[in-house]
C-alpha positions as CSV (number, residue, x, y, z in Angstrom):
1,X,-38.9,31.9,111.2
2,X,-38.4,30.7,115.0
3,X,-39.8,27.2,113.7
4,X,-37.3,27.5,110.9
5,X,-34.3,27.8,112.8
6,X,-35.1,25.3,115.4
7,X,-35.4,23.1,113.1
8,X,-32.3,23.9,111.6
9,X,-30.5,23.1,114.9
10,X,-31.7,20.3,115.3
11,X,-30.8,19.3,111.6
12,X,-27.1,20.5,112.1
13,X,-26.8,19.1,115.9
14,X,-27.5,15.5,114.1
15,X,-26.0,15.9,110.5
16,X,-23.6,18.6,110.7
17,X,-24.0,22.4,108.6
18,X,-22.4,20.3,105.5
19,X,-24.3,17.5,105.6
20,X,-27.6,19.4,105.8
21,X,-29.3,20.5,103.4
22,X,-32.2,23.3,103.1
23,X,-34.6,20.8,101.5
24,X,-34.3,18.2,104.7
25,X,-34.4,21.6,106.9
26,X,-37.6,22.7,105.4
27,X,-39.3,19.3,105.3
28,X,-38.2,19.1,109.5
29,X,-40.0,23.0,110.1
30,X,-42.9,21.8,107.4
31,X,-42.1,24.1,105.0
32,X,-41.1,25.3,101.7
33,X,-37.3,25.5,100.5
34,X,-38.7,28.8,99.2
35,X,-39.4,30.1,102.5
36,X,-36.4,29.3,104.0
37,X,-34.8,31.2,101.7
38,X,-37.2,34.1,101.7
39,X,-36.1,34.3,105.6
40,X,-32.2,33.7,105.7
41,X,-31.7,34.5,102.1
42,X,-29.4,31.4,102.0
43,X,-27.7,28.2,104.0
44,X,-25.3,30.6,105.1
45,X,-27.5,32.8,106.1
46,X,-29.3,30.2,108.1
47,X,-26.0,29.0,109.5
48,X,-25.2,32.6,110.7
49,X,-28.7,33.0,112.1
50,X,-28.6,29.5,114.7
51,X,-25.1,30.3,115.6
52,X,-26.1,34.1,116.5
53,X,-29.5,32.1,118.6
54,X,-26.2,29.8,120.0
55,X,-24.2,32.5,121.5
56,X,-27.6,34.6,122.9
57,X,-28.4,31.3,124.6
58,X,-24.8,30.6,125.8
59,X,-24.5,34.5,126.4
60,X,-27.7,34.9,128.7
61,X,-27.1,31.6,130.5
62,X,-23.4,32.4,131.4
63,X,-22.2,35.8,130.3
64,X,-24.4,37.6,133.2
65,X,-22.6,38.9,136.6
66,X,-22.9,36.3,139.3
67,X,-24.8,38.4,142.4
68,X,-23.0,40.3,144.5
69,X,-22.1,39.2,147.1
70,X,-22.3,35.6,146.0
71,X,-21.0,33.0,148.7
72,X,-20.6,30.4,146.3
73,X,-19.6,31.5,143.1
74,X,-18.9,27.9,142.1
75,X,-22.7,26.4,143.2
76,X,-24.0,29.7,141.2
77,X,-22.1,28.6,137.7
78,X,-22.6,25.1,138.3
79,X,-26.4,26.0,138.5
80,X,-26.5,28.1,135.1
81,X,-24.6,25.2,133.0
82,X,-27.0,22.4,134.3
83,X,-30.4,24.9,134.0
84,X,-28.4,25.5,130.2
85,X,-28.1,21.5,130.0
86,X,-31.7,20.7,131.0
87,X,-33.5,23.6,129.1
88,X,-31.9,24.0,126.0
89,X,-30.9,20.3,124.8
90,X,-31.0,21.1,120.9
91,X,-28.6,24.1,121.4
92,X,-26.3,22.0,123.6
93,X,-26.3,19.4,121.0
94,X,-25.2,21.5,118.2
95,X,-22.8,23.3,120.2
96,X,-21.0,19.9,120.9
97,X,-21.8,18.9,116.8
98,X,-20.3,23.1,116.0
99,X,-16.9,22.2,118.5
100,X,-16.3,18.9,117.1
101,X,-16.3,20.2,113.6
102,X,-14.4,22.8,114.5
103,X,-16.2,25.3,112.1
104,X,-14.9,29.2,112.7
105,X,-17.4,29.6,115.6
106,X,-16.2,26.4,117.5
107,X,-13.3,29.1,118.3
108,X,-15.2,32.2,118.7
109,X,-17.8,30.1,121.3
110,X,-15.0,28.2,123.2
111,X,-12.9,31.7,123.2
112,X,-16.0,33.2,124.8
113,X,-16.9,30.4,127.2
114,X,-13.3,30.1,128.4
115,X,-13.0,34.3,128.5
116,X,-16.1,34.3,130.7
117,X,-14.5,31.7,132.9
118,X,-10.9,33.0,133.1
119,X,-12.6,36.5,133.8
120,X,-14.7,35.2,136.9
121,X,-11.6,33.4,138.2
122,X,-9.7,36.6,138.3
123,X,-12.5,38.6,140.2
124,X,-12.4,35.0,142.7
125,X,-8.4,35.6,142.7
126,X,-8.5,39.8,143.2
127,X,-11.2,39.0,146.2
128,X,-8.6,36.6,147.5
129,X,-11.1,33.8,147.3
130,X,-8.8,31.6,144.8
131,X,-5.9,29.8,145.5
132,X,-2.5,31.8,145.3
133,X,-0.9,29.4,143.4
134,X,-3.8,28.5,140.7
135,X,-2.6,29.0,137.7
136,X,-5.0,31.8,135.5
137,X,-4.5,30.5,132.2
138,X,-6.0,27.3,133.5
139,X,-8.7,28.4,136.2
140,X,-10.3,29.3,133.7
141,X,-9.7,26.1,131.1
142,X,-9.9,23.3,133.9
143,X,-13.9,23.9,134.3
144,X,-14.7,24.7,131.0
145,X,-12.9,21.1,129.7
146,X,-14.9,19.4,132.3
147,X,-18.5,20.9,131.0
148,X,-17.5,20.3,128.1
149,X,-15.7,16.7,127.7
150,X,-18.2,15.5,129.4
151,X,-21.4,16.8,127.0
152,X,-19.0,15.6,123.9
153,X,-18.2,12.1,125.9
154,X,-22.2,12.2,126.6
155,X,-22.9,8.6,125.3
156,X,-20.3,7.2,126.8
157,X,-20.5,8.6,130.4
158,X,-24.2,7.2,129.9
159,X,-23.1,3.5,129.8
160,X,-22.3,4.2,133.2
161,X,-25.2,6.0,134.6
162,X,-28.5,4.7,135.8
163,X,-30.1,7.2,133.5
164,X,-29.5,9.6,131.0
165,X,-27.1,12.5,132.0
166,X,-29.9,14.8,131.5
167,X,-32.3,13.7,134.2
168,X,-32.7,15.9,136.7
169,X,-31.1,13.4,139.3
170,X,-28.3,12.7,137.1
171,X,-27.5,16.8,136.3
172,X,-27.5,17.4,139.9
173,X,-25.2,14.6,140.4
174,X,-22.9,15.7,138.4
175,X,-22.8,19.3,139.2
176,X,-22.2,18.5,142.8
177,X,-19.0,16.1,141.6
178,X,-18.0,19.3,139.4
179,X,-18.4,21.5,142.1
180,X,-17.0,19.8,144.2
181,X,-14.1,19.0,142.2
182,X,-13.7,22.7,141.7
183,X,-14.0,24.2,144.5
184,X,-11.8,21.9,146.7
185,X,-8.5,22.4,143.9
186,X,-9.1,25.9,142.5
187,X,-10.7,27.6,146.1
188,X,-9.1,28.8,149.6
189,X,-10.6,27.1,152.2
């Protein structure tokens, strides 16, 4: 079943849900149309199934209280999108192939990455920690467009790289521009 869906994933991350079909999916997890079905019952039962595995990743990587008392919230989230990034490329893939076709859990993931954002920012802002005059709709917005234009921008931001965004030097690269970024316009000093 776990072989089923991954391959999935990786079907839709390339193709799209529309474009794929369960024949190609079963021929990537080598094996039958029938068993697919026997598992997920249908494609949209598939579908439902590796967007549920998408939100548990996104969910477990994000979702979870920073420590208390964390001294750099920022270098803590920064460290969970780029362990996200580096350990699960398939479910980043489709989650950029999901946004991009705007299906009816592009919203529901980008309302819940930008609600776990917004929420962070306002325990930053109630410990006095965030600017006074940052704006909460977009604390919690301005990160979450730069994670994410820059995994849907991916091949083009690679042009200009030495290596592939998802090397380890290049992930921490960018995380400490992000940081950085983040921390000097949306922190007190």
């Amino acid at each position: 079943m776990e072989r089923i869906r991954a391959a999935a994933l990786k079907t839709f991350a390339a193709h799209g849900t529309e474009a794929a079909s369960l024949r190609v999916i079963a021929k990537a997890a080598d094996t039958s149309v029938g068993l697919v079905q026997h598992h997920f019952g249908s494609k949209a039962g598939l579908i439902r199934a590796v967007d549920d595995y998408l939100l548990a990743v996104l969910g477990a990587a994000l979702a979870t209280p920073l420590p208390a008392p964390t001294t750099d919230p920022v270098a803590e989230v920064g460290r969970r999108v780029t362990t996200l990034i580096a350990e699960h490329p398939d479910v980043i893939d489709y989650l950029c192939r999901t946004l991009l076709d705007g299906t009816t859990t592009a919203a529901v993931i980008f309302d819940g990455l930008l609600a776990i954002g917004t929420a962070r920012w306002d325990q930053l802002r109630q410990q006095q920690r965030a600017r006074p005059d940052l704006d909460p709709t977009w604390a919690g917005l301005n990160p979450l467009i730069l994670v994410l234009a820059t995994l849907l921008l991916r091949t083009h931001i690679e042009r200009h790289l030495p290596e592939p965004l998802t090397s380890p030097t290049q992930l921490h690269r960018w995380e400490h521009a992000v940081n950085a970024l983040i921390r000097d316009g949306q922190l007190r000093d």
